[in-house]
C-alpha positions as CSV (number, residue, x, y, z in Angstrom):
1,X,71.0,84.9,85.8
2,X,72.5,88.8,85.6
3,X,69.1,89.4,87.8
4,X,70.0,86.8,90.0
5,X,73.6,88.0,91.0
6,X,72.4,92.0,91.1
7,X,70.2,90.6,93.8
8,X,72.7,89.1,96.0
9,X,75.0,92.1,95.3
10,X,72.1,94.4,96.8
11,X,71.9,92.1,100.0
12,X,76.2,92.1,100.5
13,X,76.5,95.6,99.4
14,X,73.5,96.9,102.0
15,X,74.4,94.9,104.6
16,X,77.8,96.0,104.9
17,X,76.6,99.7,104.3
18,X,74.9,99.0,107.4
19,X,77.7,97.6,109.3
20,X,80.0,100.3,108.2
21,X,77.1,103.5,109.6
22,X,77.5,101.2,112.6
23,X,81.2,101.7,112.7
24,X,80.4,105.3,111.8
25,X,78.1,106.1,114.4
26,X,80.5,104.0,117.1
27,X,84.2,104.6,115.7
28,X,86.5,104.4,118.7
29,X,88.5,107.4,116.8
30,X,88.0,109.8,114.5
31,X,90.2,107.7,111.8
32,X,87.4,105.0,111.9
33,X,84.5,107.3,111.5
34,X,86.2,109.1,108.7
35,X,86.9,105.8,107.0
36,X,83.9,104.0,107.9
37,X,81.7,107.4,106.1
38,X,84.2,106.7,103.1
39,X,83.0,103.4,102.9
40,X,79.5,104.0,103.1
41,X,79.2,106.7,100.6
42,X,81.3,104.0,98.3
43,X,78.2,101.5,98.6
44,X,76.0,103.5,98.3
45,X,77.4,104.2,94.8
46,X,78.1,100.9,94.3
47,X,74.0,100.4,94.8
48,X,73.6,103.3,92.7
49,X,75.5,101.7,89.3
50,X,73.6,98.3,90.2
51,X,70.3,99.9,89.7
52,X,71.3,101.5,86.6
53,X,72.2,98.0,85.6
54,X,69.0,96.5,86.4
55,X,66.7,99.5,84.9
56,X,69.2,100.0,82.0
57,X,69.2,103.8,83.1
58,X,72.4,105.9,82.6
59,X,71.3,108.8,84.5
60,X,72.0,106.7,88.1
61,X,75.5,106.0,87.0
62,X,76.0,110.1,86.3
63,X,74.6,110.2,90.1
64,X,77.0,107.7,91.1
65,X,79.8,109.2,89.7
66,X,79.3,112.3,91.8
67,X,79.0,110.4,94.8
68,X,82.5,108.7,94.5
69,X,83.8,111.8,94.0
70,X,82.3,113.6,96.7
71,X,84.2,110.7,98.8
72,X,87.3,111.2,97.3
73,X,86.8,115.1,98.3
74,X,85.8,114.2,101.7
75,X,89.3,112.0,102.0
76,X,91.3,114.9,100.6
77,X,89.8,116.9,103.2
78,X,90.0,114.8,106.5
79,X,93.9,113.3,105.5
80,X,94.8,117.3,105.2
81,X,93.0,118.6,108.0
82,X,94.7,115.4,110.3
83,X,98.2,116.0,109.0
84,X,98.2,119.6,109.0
85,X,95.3,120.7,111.1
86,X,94.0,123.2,108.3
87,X,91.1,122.8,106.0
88,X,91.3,124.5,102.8
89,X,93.0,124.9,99.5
């Protein structure tokens, strides 16, 4: 059953990673890129915890943890540098 649903949540998860390098790759602005790489480095986590669900492995969820905040780091980053045009501490 658990097997069942980590499958289906590969398939929804990787095919809207896909859809959102898409929007990445074709963003109108820069807004949509930035957003769109958010939410592709977010499934791409998301992928990450599943397989350490299904090989009852910690050591992916360590790896996933970095990756979220690596996103939230990139967010920090792009909000600053459009409000204020700076990038930095």
């Amino acid at each position: 059953m658990i097997e069942t649903a980590i499958y289906v949540l590969f398939a929804v998860y990787g095919l809207s990673g896909v859809l959102y390098f898409i929007r990445l790759l074709r963003g109108p602005t820069v807004v949509d890129s930035i957003l769109a790489a958010d939410c592709v480095s977010l499934d791409v986590a998301l992928i990450a915890l599943l397989l350490s669900i299904y090989y009852k492995n910690s050591f992916l969820a360590v790896g996933a943890l970095f990756l979220v905040l690596w996103a939230f780091i990139l967010d920090v980053f792009a909000a600053k540098y459009l409000t204020r045009g700076e990038v930095g501490t």
